[in-house]
N, C-alpha and C positions, 0 to 999 in steps of 0.2 A: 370792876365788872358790873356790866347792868343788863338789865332786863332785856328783849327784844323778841318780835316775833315779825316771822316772815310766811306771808298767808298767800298760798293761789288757788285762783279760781277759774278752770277753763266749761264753757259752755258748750261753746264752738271747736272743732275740733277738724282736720281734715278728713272728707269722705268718713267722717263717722255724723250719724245722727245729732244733732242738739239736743243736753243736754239742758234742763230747766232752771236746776236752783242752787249752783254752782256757786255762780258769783252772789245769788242774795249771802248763799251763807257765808262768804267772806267779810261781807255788811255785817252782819250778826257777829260774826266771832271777833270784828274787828269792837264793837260796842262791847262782849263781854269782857275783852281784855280791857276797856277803859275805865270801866262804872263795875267791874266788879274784881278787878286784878291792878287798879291802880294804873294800867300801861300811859303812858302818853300820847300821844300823835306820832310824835317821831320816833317813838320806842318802835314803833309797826311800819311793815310795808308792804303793800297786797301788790298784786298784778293780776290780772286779766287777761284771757283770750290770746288775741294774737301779741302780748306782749311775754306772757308764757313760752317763751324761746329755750330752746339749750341755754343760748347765751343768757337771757335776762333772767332764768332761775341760775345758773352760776354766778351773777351778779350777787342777787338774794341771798345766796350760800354765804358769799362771800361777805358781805355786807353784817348779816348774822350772824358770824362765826369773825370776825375782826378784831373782837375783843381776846379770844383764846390763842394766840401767836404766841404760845410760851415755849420754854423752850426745850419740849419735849421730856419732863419730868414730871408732870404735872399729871 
């Protein structure tokens, strides 16, 4: 099992107002899992805005939770 973190940040949004500091803080929390939780690069994986879909946080999910396929006893 290892580590992983799956971060989003939406700014933009439809017919809602924008949103300011969304995505910096993805920047930031993606630095504090590095330099102070050890994460790696590939340990993480953020998304942004109009990549923030149903679909491409079900990705995330999925992606993050890949390692736990056990088999229901766990």
């Amino acid at each position: 099992m290892s580590k992983r973190a799956f971060i989003v940040g939406i700014n933009d949004f439809l017919g809602v107002t924008p949103l300011r500091g969304c995505v910096n803080d993805t920047h930031q929390m993606r630095e504090n899992l590095t330099s102070l939780f050890g994460f790696d690069d590939d340990q993480i994986r953020v998304i942004h805005d109009k990549d923030a879909t149903a679909a491409g946080i079900r990705a995330g999910l999925e992606w993050l939770l890949s390692d736990y396929a056990g088999d229901g006893n766990d």
